[in-house]
DONUDO-99413 format. One line per field, with one value per residue (C-alpha): residue number from 0; residue in one letter; x, y, z. Coordinates in steps of 0.05 Angstrom, whole numbers, plus 5000, padded with zeros to 4 digits. Example, Ala and Ser with C-alpha at 12.3 -4.5 7.8 and 13.67 -1.06 7.14 Angstrom:
BEGIN
resi: 0,1
resn: A,S
xx: 5246,5273
yy: 4910,4979
zz: 5156,5143
// end
This chain:
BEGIN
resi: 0,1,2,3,4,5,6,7,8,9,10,11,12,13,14,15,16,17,18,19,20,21,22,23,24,25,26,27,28,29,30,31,32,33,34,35,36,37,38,39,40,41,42,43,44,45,46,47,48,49,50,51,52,53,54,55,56,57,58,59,60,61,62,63,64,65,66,67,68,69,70,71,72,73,74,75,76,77,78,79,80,81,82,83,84,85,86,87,88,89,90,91,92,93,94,95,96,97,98,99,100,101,102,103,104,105,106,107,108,109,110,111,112,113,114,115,116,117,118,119,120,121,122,123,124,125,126,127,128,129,130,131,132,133,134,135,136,137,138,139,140,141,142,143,144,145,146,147,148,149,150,151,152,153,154,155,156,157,158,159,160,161,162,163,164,165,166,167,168,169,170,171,172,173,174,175,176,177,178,179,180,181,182,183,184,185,186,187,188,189,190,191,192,193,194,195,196,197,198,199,200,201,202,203,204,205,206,207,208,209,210,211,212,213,214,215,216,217,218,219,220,221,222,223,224,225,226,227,228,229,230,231,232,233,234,235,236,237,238,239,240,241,242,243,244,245,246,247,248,249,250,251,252,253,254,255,256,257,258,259,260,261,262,263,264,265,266,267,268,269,270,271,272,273,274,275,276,277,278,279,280,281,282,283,284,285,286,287,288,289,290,291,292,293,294,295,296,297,298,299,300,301,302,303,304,305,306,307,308,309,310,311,312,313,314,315,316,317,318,319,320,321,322,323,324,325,326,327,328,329,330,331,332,333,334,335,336,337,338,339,340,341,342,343,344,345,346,347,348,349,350,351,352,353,354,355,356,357,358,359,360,361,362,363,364,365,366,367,368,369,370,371,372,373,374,375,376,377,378,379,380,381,382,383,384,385,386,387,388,389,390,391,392,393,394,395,396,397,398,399,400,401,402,403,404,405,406,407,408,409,410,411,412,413,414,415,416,417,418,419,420,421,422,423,424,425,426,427,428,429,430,431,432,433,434,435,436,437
resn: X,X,X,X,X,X,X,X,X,X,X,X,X,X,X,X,X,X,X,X,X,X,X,X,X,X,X,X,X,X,X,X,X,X,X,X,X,X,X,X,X,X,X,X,X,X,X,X,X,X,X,X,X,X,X,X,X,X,X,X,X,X,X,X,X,X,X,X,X,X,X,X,X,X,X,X,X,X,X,X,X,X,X,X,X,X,X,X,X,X,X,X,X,X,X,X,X,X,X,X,X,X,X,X,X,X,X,X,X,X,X,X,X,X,X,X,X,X,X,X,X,X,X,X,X,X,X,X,X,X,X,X,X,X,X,X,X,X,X,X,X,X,X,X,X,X,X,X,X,X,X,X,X,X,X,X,X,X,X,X,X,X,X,X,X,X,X,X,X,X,X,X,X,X,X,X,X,X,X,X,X,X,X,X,X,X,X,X,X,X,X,X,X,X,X,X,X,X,X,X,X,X,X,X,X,X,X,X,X,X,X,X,X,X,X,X,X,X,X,X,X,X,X,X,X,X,X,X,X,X,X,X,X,X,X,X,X,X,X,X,X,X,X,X,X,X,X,X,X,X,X,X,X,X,X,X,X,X,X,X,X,X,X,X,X,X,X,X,X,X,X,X,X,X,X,X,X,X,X,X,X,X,X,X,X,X,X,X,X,X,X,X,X,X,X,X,X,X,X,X,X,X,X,X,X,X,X,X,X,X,X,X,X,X,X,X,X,X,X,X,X,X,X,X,X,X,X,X,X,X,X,X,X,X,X,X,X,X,X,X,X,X,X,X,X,X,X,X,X,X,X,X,X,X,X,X,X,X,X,X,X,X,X,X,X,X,X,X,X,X,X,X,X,X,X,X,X,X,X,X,X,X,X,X,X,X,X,X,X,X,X,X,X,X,X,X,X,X,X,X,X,X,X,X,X,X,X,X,X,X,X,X,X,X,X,X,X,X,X,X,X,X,X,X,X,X,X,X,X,X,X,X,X,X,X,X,X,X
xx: 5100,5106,5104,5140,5173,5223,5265,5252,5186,5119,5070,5021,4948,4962,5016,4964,4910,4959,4982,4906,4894,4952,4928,4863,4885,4934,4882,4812,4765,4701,4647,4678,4662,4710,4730,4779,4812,4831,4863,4816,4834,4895,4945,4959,4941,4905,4853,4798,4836,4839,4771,4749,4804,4779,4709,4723,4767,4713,4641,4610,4650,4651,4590,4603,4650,4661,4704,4724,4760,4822,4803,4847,4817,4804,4732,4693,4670,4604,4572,4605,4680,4673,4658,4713,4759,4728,4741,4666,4606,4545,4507,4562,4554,4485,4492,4549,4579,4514,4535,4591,4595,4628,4632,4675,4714,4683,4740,4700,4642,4638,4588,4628,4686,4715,4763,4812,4856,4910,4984,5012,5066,5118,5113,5112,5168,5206,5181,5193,5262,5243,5215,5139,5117,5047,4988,4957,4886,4873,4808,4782,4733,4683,4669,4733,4702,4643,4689,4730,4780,4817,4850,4886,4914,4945,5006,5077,5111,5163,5118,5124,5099,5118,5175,5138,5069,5020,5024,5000,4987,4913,4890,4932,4920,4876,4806,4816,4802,4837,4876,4922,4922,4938,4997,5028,5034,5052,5104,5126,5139,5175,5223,5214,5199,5269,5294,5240,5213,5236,5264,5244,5247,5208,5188,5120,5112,5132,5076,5027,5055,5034,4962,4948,4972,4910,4865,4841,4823,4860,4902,4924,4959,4971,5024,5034,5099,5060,5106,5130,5106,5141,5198,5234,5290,5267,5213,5208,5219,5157,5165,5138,5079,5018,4968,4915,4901,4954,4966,5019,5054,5121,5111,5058,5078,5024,5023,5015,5027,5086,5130,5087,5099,5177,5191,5146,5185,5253,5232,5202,5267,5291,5240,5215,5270,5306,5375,5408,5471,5461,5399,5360,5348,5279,5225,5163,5114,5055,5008,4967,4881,4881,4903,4851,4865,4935,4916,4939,4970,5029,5061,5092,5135,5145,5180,5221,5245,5303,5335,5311,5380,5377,5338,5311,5243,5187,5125,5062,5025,4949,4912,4843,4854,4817,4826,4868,4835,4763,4772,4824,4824,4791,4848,4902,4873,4887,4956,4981,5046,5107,5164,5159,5200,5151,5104,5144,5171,5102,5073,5021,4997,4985,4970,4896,4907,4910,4968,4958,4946,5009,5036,5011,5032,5114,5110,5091,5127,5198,5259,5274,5283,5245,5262,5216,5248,5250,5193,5232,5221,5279,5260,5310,5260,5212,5146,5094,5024,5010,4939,4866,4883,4876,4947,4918,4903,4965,4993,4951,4975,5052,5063,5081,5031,5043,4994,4983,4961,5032,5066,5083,5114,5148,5180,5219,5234,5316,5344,5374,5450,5414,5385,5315,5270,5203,5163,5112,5065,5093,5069,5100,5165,5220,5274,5344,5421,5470,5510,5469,5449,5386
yy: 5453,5447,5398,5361,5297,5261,5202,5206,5226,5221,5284,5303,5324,5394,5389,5356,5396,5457,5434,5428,5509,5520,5482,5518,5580,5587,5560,5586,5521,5570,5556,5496,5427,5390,5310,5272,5216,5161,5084,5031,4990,4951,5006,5034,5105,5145,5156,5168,5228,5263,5255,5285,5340,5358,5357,5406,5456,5452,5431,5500,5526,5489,5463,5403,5354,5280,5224,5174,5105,5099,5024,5011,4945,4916,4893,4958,4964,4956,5009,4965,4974,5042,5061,5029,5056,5124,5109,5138,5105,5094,5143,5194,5184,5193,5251,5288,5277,5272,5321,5284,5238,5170,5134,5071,5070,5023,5016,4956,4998,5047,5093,5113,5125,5183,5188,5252,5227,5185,5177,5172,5106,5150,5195,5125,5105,5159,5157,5082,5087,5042,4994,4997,5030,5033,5083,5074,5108,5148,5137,5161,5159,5228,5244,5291,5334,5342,5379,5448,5414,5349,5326,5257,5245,5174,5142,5130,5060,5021,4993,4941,4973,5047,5048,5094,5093,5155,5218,5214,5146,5153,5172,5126,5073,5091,5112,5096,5056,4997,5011,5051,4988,4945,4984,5010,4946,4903,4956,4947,4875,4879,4918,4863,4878,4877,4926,4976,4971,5028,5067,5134,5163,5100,5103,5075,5141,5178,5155,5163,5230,5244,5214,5258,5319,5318,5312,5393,5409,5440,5390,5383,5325,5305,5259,5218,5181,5127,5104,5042,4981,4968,4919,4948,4983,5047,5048,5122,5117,5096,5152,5205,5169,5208,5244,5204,5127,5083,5077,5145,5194,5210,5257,5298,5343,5391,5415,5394,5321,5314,5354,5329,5266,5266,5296,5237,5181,5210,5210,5135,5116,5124,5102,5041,5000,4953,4936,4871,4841,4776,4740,4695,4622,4625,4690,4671,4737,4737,4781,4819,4821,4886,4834,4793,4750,4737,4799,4845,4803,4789,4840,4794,4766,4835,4865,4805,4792,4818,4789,4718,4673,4635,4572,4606,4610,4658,4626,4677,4657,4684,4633,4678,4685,4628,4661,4680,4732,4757,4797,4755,4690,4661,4686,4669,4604,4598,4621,4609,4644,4643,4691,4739,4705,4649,4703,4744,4678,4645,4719,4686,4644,4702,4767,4767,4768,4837,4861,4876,4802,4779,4835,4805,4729,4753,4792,4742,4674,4735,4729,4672,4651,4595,4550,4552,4494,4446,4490,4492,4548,4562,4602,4639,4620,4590,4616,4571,4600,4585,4602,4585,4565,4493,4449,4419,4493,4520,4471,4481,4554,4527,4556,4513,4498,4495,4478,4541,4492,4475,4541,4578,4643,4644,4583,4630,4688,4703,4661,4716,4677,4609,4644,4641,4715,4728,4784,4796,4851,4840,4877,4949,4947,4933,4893,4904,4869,4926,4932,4915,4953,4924
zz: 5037,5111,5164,5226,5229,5275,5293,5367,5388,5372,5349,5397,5375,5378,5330,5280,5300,5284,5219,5194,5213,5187,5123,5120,5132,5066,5024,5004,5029,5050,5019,4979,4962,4998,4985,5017,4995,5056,5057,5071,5130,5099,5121,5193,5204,5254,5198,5257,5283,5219,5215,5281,5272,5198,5217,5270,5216,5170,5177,5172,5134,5066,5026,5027,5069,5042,5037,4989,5008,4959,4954,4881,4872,4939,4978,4992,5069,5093,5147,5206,5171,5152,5225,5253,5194,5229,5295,5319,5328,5299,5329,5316,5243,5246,5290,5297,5227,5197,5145,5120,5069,5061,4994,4970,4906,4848,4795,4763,4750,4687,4713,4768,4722,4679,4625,4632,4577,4546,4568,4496,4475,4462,4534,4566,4540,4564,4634,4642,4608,4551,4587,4564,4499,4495,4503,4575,4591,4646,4677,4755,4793,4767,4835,4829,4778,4832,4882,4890,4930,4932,4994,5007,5072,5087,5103,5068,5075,5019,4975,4930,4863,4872,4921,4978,4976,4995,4948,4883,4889,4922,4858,4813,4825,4889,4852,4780,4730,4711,4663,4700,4759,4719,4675,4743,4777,4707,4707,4776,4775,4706,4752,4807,4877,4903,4860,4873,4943,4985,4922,4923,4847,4810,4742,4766,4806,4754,4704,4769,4777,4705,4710,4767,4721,4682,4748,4737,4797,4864,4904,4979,5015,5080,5084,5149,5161,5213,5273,5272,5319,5385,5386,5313,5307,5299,5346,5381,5461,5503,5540,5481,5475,5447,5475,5431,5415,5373,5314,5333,5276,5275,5217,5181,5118,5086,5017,4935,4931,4899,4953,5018,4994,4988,5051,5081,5044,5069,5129,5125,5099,5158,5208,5160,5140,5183,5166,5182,5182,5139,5108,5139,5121,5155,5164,5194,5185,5223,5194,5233,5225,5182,5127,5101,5041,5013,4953,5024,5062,5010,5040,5090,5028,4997,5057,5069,5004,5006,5067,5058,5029,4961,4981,5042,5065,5080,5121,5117,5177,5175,5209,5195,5129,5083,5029,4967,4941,4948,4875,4837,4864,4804,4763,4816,4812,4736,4731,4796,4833,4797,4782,4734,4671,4682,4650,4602,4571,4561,4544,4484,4543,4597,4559,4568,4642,4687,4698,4765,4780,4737,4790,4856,4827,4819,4881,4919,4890,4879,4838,4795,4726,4670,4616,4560,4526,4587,4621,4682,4734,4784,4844,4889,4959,4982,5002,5048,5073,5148,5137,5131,5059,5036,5029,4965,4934,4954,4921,4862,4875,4869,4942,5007,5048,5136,5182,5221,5284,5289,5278,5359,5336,5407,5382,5323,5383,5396,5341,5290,5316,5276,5215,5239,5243,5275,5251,5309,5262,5189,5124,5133,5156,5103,5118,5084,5084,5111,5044,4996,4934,4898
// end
């Protein structure tokens, strides 16, 4: 494994484009078929540079040069997305990089699935330290068994399910099936999203380094560690700016997954979590455009969590989102948000729904705790939408409800000193009390 990454400065183009040579000089790609595996447009990452830059390394040189989106279970992108995911135009995909390849993943659709194998109870147990026992499938996308080579290049941020995202994780749960979706992120938020967000060693990576064990085939990452916005803490100086369009890196590491990957979440610990002195009674996260439902844009709880105070709030504000969730929202719409003993205490109830809704419903509503016998839920914070959504179905949706005509972020600017926070670009940033161990 190799690689760059710093606290201070930005890398330039050269330093990518010098990283891929290096890449594709130490192994055999000639004559190969090639697929890469890239995030859809829900995370930040030069994805369009990597593009141009791989295209040059390799068209020519390997039979066959493609890409799959790592969608997990989100809206594939239409001709019009996928070119802007690119960064090229039209005409350059039907000219330049008319040899390449661009396919979304389809982990509702059996024909586009494989089975590799089975994850057995017992081995399960062990990875999750108890927590689960049961046998989970392993099921990807067959393109894989199409290809000689198997890159994934994207970024690493806390996450809620995993603890760091990137790695690994664009196969599991990024083009499978759903079994493994839906075990991972059940298995997440039985851990809760406080305890596991911006933990490194997770035993939800470890049972998504396992399912990528059985993937037979030769493996490379890259692993970017994405800059983060202006105005954070840890923002690099202005004056190392790039030598090519935002979003910038501050890291890149090259090799198998597993290592590029934990050299990138070390160093996003460090350039991805802000630290504060004490929580805040009021976060208002305004969440920026590459968010598009409340599935995504959730993330402006997730990261927030753990600084909001008991009885605190969090206000998602998305006026141009409308909607809760263009895949699940039927099922939202069932059960709800609620924390996650609301759930495991009414399990005869809930067990026939996915567990990666279940997931999104705790991560979003957080910690608290339920009654069965007086079927009382108690929940640490609040959490209001400042969106396009409907009062009367957040309600429905047991979440507060804001009209975003009234919310003027500049209004929440400079008041840390009262207990108030604005988060100008929310959804990748974690924020953390100084002191506290979750």
């Amino acid at each position: 494994m190799y690689g760059k990454g710093y606290t201070d400065r930005y890398l330039t183009e050269d330093d990518v484009r010098e990283l891929i040579a290096q890449a594709f000089a130490t192994h055999p790609v000639d004559g190969k078929r090639v697929l890469i595996l890239i995030p859809d447009t829900t995370r930040t990452a030069p994805v369009g540079l990597f593009f141009r830059l791989f295209h040059e390394a390799l068209s020519g040189r390997v039979a066959a040069l493609d890409y799959l989106i790592a969608l997990g279970t989100h809206m594939g992108l239409d001709d019009e997305g996928l070119t802007r995911l690119l960064g090229v135009t039209a005409a350059e995909r039907a000219g330049r990089y008319a040899d390449v390849r661009i396919f979304n993943h389809a982990w509702d659709d059996p024909a586009a699935l494989t089975r590799l194998g089975e994850i057995p109870a017992d081995e399960i147990a062990g990875l999750t330290g108890g927590l689960m026992r049961q046998a989970v499938p392993v099921t990807i996308n067959r393109m894989v068994l199409d290809y000689d080579l198997l890159i994934v290049c994207g970024p690493t941020f806390p996450h809620e399910v995993v603890g760091f995202s990137g790695g690994d994780k664009y196969f599991f749960p990024g083009i499978s099936g759903a079994d493994v979706i839906n075990f991972t992120h059940w298995l997440g938020a039985v851990i809760t999203n406080y305890k596991i967000i911006g933990t490194k060693d997770t035993p939800v990576r470890a049972v998504i380094n396992r399912a990528a064990a059985m993937i037979e085939r030769p493996k490379l990452c890259f692993a970017m560690v994405v800059a983060p916005p202006a105005g954070t803490q840890k923002s690099a100086p202005a004056a190392a700016s790039p030598d090519y369009s935002l979003p910038a890196l501050s890291g890149l590491y090259v090799g198998a997954a597993e290592e590029a990957w934990s050299a990138a979440a070390d160093l996003s610990s460090q350039l991805h979590i802000v630290w504060v002195e004490k929580p805040f009674q009021r976060v208002l996260s305004v969440m920026p455009r590459l968010y598009d439902d409340i599935w995504t844009a959730g993330k402006g709880m997730y990261k927030m969590e753990p600084v909001i105070a008991e009885g605190g709030e969090v206000v998602i504000y998305a006026p141009h989102i409308t909607e809760v969730s263009y895949t699940h929202g039927h099922l939202l719409d069932r059960i709800g948000y609620h924390c996650r003993d609301y759930f495991l205490k009414q399990w005869d109830k809930f067990q026939d729904i996915p567990g990666g809704v279940l997931a999104h419903s705790t991560h979003v509503r957080g910690r608290g705790d339920y009654d069965p016998i007086t079927g009382v839920e108690r929940l640490r914070i609040r959490v209001t939408l400042a969106t396009g959504v409907p009062r009367e179905r957040c309600e429905r949706l047991n979440l507060g409800y804001l009209d975003p005509a009234t919310v003027v972020p500049a209004e929440w600017a400079g008041r840390e000193d009262e207990g108030v926070l604005l988060v100008p670009k929310a959804g990748e940033m974690l924020y953390r009390v100084k002191g506290e161990v979750p």
